[in-house]
C-alpha positions in Angstrom: 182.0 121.8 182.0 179.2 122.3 184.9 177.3 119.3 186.4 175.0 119.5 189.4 173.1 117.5 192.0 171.2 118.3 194.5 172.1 117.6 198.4 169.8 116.9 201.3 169.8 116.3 205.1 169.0 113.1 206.0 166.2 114.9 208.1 164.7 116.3 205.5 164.1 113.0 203.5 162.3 111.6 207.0 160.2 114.6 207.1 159.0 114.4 203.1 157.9 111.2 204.4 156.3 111.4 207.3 154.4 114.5 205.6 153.4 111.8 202.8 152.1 109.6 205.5 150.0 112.5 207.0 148.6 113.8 203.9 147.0 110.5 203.1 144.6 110.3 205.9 144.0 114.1 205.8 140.5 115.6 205.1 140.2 117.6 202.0 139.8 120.6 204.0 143.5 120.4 205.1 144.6 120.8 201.3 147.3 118.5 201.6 149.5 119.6 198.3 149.0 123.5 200.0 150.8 122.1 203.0 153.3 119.8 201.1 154.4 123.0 198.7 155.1 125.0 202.3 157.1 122.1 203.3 159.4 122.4 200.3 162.7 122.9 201.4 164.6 126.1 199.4 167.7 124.8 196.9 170.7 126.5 197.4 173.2 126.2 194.2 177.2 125.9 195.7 179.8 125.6 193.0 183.3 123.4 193.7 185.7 122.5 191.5 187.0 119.0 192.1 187.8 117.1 195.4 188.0 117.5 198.7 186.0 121.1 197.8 182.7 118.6 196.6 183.2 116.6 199.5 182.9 119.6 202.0 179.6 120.8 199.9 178.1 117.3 200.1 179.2 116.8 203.6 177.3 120.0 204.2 174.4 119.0 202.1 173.9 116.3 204.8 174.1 119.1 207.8 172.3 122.1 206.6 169.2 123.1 208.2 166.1 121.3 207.1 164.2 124.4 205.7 167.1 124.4 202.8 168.7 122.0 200.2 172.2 122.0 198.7 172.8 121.5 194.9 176.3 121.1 194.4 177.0 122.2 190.9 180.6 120.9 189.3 182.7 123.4 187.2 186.2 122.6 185.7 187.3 125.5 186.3 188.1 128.6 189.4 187.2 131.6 187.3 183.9 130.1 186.1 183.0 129.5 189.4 183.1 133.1 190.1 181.6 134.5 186.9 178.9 132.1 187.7 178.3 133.5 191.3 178.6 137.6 190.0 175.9 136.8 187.5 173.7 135.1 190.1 173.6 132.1 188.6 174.6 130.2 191.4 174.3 131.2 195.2 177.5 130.5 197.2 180.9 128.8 195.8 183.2 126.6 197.9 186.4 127.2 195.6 189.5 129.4 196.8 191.0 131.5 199.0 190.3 135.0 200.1 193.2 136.9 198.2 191.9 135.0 195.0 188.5 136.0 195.5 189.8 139.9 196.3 192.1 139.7 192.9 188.6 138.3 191.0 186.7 141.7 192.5 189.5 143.8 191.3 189.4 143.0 188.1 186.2 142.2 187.0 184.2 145.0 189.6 182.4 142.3 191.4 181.2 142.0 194.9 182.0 138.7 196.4 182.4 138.3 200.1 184.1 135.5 202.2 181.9 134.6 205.0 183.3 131.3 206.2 186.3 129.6 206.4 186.4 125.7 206.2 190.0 124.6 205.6 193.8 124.9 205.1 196.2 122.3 203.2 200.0 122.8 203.0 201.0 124.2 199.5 204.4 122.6 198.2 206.7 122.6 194.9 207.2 119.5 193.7 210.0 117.7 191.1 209.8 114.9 189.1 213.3 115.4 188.2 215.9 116.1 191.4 214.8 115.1 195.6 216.6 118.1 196.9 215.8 121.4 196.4 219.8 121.9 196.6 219.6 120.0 193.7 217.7 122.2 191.4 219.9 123.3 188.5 221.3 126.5 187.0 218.7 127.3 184.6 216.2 125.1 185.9 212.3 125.4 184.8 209.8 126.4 187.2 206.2 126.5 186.6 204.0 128.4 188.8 200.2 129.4 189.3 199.1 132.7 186.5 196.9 134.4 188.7 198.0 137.1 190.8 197.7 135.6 194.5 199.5 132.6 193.9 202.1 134.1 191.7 202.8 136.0 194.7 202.5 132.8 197.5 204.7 130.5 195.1 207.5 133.5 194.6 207.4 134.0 198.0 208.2 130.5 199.4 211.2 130.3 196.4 212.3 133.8 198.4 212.5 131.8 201.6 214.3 129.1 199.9 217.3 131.5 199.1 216.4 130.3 195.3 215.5 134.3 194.2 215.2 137.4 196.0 212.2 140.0 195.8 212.1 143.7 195.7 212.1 144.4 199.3 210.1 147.2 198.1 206.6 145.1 196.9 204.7 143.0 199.1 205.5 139.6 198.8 202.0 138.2 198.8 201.5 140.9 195.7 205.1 140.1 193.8 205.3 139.3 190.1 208.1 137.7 188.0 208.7 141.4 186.9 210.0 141.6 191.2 212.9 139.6 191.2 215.6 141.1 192.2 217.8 138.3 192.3 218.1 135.1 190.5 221.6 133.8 191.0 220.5 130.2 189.3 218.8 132.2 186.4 215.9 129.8 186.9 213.3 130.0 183.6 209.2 130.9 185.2 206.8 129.2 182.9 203.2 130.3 184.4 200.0 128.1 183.5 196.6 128.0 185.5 196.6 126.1 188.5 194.4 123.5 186.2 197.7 122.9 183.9 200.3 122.5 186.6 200.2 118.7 186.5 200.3 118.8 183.2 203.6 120.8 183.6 205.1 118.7 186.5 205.9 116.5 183.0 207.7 119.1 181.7 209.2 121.5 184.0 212.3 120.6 186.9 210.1 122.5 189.4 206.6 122.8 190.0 203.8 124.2 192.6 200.8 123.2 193.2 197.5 122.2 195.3 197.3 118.9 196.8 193.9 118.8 195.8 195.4 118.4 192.0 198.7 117.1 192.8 197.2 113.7 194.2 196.1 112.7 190.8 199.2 112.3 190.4 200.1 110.3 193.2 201.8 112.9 195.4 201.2 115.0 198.5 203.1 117.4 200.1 203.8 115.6 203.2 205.7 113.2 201.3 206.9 114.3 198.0 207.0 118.4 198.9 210.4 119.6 198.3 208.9 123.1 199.9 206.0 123.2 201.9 204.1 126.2 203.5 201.0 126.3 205.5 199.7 130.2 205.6 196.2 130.9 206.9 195.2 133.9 205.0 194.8 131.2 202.0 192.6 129.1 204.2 189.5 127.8 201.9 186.3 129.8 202.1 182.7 129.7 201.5 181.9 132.8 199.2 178.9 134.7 198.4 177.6 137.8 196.5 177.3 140.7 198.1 173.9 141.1 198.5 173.5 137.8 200.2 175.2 138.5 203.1 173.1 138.7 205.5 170.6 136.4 204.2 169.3 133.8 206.2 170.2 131.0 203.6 173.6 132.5 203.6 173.7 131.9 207.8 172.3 128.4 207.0 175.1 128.1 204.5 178.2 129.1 206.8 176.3 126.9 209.9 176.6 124.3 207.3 180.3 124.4 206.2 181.0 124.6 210.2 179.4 122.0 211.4 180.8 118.6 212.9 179.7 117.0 209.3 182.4 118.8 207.2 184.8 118.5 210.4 185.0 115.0 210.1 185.5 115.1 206.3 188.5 117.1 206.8 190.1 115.5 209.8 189.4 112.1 207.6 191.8 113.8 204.5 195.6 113.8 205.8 196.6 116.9 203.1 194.1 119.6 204.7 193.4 121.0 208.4 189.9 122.5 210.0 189.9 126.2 209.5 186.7 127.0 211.6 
């Protein structure tokens, strides 16, 4: 599912009507409606996925320069939020991290560049079933992110746990199931999208996940984390093609997701941390 709306500095509004004002005492000479279509500010098209990512774009809609306009456009899901921006139909995406941006080149050849980072949030497995993780059973089900770069991160914090072992040989960041060495509780992986792991925290004794997703359920990793992690190089990032790197609207963009604005939306939100 994709929505959109579109996102503009308060500035902007003020100036759309103080050129209204002005164009209805001007001449006919000064071709009002000309000056009025230079005025137009350009719409820039960010993609996010669900809260507190919509909440940055809108918080940057209200800060971005004055010659530009945010649309924030609403997608269910993180790999349509890609294909989306490797097709062009959108110009920037406010959505993931930069290891799961690098797996999305990798596979499907495209060029998408990090060019600002905005946030960080604690990761964390949760349990509806046990309070310890000393409590987890032989045999126990853990669900954990299908894509490659949180497969890795949630594999990883179980290693530090003592709960498995990886091949010392792989990198843990790049570890699959297929790299445990050791599993003296022969716990059972069940891997879903990072959009079914609520779903799962039904079904499973162990589960990771964001706490952008985990608070629908009423749970945040301060609180109700049985592991928690806070690792940088999965800070959120504002993300753009390739050949819109050095655009302007792309330095108006990353000003934008910088700026005191967003700061205040993220030291407002308890589970995530300024990253700029």
């Amino acid at each position: 599912m994709v929505s959109s709306r579109r996102l503009r500095a308060a500035g902007t509004v003020l100036a759309a009507a103080l050129l209204f004002t002005a164009c209805a005492s001007a001449t006919p000479a000064e071709t009002p409606a000309t000056d009025a279509a230079e005025a137009a500010p350009v719409t820039l098209r960010v993609a996010a996925v669900t809260s507190p990512m919509t909440d940055i774009v809108e918080a940057a809609g209200e800060a971005i320069d004055p010659a530009y306009e945010i649309e924030l456009v609403e997608v269910s899901d993180y790999v349509t939020v890609n294909r989306m921006l490797a097709d062009g139909d959108i110009d920037a995406n406010f959505a993931q991290h930069t290891p799961f941006m690098e797996e999305f080149n990798a596979k499907n050849g495209a060029d998408l560049h990090a060019v600002q980072p905005v946030y960080n949030f604690v990761i964390a497995f949760y349990s509806k079933t046990i309070d310890d993780i000393a409590d987890l059973p032989d045999g126990g089900r853990v669900a954990i992110p299908d894509d490659a770069s949180n497969t890795g991160r949630a594999l990883k914090l179980l290693a530090s746990e003592g709960l498995i072992e990886l091949d010392p040989a792989v990198d843990p960041y790049a570890a699959t199931v297929d790299d445990i060495a050791q599993n003296p509780k022969s716990l059972q992986f069940q891997q879903v999208s990072i959009m079914q792991l609520n779903t799962a925290y039904d079904e499973a004794d162990l589960v990771f996940q964001w706490p952008s997703h985990i608070a629908a359920l009423g749970l945040n990793p301060y609180d109700d984390g049985l592991i928690t992690e806070l690792d940088d190089r999965f800070a959120l990032q504002l993300v753009v093609p390739g050949d819109r790197v050095d655009d302007p609207s792309t330095a108006a963009l990353a000003a934008a997701f910088g700026s005191d604005e967003v700061r205040a939306i993220i030291e407002a939100n308890p589970s995530i941390e300024v990253a700029f």
